[in-house]
C-alpha positions as CSV (number, residue, x, y, z in Angstrom):
1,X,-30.6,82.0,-29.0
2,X,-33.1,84.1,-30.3
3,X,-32.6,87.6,-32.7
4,X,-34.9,90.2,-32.2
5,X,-35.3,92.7,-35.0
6,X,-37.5,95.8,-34.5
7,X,-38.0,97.8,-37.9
8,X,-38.0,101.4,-38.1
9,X,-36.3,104.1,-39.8
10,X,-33.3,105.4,-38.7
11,X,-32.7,109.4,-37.9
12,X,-34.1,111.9,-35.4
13,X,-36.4,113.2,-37.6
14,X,-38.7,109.6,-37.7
15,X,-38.5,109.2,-33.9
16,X,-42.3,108.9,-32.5
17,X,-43.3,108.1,-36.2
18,X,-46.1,104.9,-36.5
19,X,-43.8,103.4,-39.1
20,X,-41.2,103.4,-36.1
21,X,-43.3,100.7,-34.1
22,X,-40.6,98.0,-33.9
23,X,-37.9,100.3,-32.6
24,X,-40.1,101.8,-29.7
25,X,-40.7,97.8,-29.1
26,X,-37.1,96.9,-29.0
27,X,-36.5,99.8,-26.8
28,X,-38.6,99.0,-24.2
29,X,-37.4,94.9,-24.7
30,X,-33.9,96.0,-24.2
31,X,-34.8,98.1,-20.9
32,X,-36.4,95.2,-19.2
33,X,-33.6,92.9,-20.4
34,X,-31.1,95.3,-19.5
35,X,-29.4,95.5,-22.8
36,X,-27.9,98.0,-24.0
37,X,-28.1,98.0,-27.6
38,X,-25.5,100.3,-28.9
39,X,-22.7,98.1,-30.9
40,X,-22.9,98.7,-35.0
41,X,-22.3,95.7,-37.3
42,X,-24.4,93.9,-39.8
43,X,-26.4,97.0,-41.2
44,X,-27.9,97.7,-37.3
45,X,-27.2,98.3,-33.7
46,X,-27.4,95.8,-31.4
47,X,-26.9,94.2,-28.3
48,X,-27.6,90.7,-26.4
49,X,-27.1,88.8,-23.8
50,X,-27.0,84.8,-23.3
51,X,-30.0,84.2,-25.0
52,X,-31.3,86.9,-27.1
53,X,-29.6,89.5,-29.8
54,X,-32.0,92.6,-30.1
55,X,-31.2,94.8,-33.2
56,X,-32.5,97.4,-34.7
57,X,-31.7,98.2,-38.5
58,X,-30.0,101.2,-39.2
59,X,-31.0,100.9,-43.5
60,X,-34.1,102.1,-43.9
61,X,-37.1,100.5,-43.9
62,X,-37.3,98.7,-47.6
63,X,-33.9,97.6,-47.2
64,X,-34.2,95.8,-43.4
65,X,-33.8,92.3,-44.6
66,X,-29.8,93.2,-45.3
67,X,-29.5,93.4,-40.9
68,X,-32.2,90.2,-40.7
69,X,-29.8,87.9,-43.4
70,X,-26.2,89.4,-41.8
71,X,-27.4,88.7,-38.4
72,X,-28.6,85.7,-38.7
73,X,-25.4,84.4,-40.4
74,X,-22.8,85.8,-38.1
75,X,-25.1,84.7,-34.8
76,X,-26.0,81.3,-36.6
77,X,-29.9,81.9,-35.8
78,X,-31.8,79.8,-37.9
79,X,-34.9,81.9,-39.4
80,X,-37.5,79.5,-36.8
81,X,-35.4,81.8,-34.1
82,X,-35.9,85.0,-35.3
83,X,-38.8,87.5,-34.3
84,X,-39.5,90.8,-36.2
85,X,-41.2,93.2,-34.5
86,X,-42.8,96.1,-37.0
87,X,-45.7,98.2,-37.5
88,X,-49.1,97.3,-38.9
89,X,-51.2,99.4,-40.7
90,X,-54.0,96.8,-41.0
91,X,-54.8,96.7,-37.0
92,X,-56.3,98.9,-34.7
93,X,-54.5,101.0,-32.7
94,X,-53.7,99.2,-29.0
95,X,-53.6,95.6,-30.7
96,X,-50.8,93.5,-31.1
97,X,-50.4,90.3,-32.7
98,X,-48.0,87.3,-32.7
99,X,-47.7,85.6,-36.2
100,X,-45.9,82.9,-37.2
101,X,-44.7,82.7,-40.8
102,X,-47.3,84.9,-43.7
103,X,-46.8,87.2,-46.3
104,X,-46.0,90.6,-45.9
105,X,-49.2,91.8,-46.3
106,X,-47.8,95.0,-48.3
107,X,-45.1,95.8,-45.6
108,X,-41.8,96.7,-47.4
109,X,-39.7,96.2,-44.0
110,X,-41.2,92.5,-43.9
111,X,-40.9,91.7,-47.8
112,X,-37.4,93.1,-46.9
113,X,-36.8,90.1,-44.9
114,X,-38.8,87.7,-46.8
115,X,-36.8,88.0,-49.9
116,X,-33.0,88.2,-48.0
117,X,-33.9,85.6,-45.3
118,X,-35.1,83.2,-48.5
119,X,-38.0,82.4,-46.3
120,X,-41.2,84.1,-44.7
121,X,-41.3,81.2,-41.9
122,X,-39.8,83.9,-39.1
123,X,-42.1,84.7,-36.3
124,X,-43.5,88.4,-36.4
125,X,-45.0,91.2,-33.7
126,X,-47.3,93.4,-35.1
127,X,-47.9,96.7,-34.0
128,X,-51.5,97.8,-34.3
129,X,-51.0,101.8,-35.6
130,X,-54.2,102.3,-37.3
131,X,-56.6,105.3,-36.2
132,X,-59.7,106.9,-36.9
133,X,-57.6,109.4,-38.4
134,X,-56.4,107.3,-41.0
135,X,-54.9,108.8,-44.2
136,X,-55.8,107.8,-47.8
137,X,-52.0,108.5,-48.5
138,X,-50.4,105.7,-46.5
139,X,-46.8,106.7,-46.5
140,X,-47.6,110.0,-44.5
141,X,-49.8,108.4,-42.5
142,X,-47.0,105.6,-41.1
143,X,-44.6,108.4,-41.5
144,X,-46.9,110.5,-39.3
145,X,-46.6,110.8,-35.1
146,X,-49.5,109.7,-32.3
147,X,-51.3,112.6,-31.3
148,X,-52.1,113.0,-27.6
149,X,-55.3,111.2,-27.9
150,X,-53.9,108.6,-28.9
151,X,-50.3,108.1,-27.2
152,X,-51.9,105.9,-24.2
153,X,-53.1,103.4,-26.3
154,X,-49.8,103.1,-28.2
155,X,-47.4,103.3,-25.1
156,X,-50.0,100.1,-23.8
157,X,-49.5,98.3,-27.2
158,X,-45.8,98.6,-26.9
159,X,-45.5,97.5,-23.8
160,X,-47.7,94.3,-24.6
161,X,-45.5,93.9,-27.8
162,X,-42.3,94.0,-25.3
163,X,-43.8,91.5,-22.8
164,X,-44.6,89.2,-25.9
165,X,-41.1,89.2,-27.5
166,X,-39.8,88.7,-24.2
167,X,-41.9,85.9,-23.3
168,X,-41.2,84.5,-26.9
169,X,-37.4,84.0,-25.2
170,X,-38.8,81.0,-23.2
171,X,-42.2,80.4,-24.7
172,X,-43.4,78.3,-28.0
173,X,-45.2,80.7,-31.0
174,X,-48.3,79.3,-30.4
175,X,-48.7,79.8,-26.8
176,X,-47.5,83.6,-27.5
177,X,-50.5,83.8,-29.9
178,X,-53.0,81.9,-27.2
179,X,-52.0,84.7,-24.7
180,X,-51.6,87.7,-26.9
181,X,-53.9,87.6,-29.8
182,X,-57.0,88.7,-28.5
């Protein structure tokens, strides 16, 4: 079984936010999957079926790795199993990437994890958010929503990002990064 964790920050007012990547991700995973991810416990909301539990944290983003640790304990998911899906400030908008193991690269939701889990050898999704728009002050700027321009290329990337955590299901890391990682 695998446990996929899409980061975000809970509360209306951060829904369509860049910094909300993860949860847009999980949303469209769970769709496909037919999940309904709606039961609290372990810090999040979640949902699953035989072979995947899809959560997304409901601490806010600095604080995710308390839903990563909990949920991998009470499902037994050793870290290898567990895919975090999040945003990432350092790629172009419309680009994903699958990544095995790495540092957090700055990102507080994946040094989070990092320091609960014990381990950064978890497999990530990032979420290209970057624009041409880009803000010198980079907590409004993930905190900031797509504008019209640039909600096609978004909606594309998430729906790559979903395909790759749900191919991840049945599929090694590396072949994920071979088919995704362009």
């Amino acid at each position: 079984m695998k446990l996929i964790i899409g980061l975000g920050n809970p509360g209306k007012e951060y829904i369509g936010t860049r910094h909300n990547a993860g949860f847009d991700v999980l949303n469209a995973l769970a769709a496909t999957l037919k999940i309904k991810v709606t039961r609290e416990e372990c810090f999040a909301v979640l949902g699953g079926n035989g072979s995947a539990v899809l959560a997304r944290p409901q601490t806010f983003m600095n604080l995710s790795g308390e839903a990563a640790v909990c949920l991998s304990k009470k499902f037994s998911i050793p870290v290898k199993d567990i895919i975090v899906v999040h945003d990432e400030l350092d790629l172009p908008l419309g680009v994903i990437r699958v990544k095995a193991g790495g540092g957090s690269a700055g990102h507080k939701g994946i040094q989070s994890c990092i320091e609960k889990l014990g381990t950064n050898e978890f497999t990530r999704i990032r979420v290209g958010i970057s624009s041409e728009n880009k803000r010198a002050d980079t907590v409004s700027f993930v905190l900031s929503k797509f504008t019209k321009e640039e909600n096609e290329a978004y909606e594309n990337s998430v729906r790559q990002a979903a395909l790759a955590a749900e191919q991840l299901l049945t599929i090694s890391v590396e072949e994920a990064m071979n088919r995704f990682n362009r």
